[in-house]
C-alpha positions as CSV (number, residue, x, y, z in Angstrom):
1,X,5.6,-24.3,-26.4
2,X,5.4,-27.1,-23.8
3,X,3.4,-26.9,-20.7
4,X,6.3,-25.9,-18.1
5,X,7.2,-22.9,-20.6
6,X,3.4,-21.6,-20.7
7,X,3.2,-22.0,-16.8
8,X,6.5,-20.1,-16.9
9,X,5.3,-17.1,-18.9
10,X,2.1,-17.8,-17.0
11,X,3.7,-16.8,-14.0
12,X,5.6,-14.1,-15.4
13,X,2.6,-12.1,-16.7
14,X,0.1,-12.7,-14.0
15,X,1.6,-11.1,-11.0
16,X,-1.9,-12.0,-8.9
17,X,-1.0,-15.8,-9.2
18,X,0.8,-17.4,-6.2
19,X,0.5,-20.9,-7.4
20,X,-0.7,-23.1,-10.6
21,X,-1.6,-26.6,-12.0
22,X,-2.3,-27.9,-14.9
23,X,-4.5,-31.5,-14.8
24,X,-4.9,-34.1,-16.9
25,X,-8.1,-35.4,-17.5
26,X,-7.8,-38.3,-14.3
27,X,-6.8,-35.3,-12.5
28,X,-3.6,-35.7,-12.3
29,X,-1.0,-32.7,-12.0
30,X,0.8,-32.8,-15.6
31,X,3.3,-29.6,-14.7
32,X,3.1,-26.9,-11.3
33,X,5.0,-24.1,-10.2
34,X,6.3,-23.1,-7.5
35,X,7.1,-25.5,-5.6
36,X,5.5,-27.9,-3.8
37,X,2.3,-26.4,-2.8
38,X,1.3,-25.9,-6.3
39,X,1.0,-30.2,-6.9
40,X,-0.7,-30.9,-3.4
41,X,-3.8,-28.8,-5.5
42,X,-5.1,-31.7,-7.7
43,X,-7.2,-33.3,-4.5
44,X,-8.3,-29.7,-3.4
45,X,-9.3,-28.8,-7.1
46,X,-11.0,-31.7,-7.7
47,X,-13.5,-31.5,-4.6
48,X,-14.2,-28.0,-5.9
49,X,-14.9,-29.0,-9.5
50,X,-17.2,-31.4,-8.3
51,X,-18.8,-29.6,-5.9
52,X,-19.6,-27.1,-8.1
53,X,-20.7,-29.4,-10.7
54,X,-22.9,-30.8,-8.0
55,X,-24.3,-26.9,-7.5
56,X,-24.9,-26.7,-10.9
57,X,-26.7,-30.0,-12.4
58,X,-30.5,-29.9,-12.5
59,X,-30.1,-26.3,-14.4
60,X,-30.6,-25.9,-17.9
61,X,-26.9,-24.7,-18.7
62,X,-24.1,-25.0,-20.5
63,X,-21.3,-27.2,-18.8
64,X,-19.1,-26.2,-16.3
65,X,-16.3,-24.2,-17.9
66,X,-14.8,-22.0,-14.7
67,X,-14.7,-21.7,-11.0
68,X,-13.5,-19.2,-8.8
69,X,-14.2,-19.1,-5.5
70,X,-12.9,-15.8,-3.5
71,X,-12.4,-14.1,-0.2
72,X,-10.1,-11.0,1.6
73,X,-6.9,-13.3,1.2
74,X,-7.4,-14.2,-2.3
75,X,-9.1,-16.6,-5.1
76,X,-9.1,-19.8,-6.2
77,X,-9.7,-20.2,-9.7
78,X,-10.2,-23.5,-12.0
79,X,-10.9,-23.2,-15.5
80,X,-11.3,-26.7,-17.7
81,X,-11.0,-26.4,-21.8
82,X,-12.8,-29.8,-22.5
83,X,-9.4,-32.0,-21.7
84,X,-7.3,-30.3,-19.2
85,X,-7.7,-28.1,-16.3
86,X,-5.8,-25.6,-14.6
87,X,-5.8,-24.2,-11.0
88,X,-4.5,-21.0,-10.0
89,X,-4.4,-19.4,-6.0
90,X,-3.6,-15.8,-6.6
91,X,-3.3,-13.0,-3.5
92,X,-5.7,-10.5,-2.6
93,X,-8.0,-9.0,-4.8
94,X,-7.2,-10.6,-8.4
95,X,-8.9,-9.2,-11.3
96,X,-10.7,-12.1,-11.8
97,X,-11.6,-11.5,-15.7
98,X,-8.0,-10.9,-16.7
99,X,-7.0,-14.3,-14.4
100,X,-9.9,-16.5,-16.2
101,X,-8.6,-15.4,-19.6
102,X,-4.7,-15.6,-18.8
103,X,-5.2,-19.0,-17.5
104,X,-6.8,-20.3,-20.6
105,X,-4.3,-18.3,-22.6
106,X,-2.2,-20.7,-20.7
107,X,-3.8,-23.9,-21.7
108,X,-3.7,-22.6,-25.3
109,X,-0.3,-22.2,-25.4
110,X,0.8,-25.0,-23.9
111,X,-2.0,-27.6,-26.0
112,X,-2.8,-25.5,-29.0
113,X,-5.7,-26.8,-30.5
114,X,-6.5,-29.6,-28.4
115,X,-9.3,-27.9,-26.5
116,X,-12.8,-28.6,-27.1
């Protein structure tokens, strides 16, 4: 399965999800859907991951693996697998569990065995 196929059943599964991107390691959008709005969120998600990276250094923790940040309108979610990461904007109220795992089922599918 290439990437474009496992945003397709991405989408198709995860009714919450307005918009997705998967990232290269620069950052750079590999595959999005839909439309335009999904590929204008490599500068937004990479602001985030480093702000919370930033949030997060000085503690004793694992590394960053997820973000979601969420309000009444929706979430943002970013989830990175040691080489690529995805973005996802969903609606209101996502389950935000089933959206973590769904997008790393995502990255799985599309780049088995290339996570970390």
């Amino acid at each position: 399965m290439n990437v474009d196929e496992a945003i397709h059943d991405l989408l198709n599964f995860s009714t919450d999800i307005r918009a997705v991107a998967v990232l290269g390691e620069a950052g750079e959008v590999i595959a999005a859907a839909p439309g335009a709005g999904a590929a204008d969120l490599s500068s937004a998600a990479a602001a985030l991951w480093q702000a919370a990276e930033a949030a997060a250094s000085g503690r004793e923790a694992t590394p960053l693996e997820h973000v979601v940040v969420q309000d009444k309108d929706g979430a943002v979610a970013m989830l990175h697998d040691g080489v690529h990461r995805i973005v996802a904007v969903t609606g209101p109220q996502p389950a935000v569990g089933l959206l973590l795992f769904d997008l790393r089922t995502c990255l799985g599918d599309a780049y088995p065995g290339e996570a970390s």
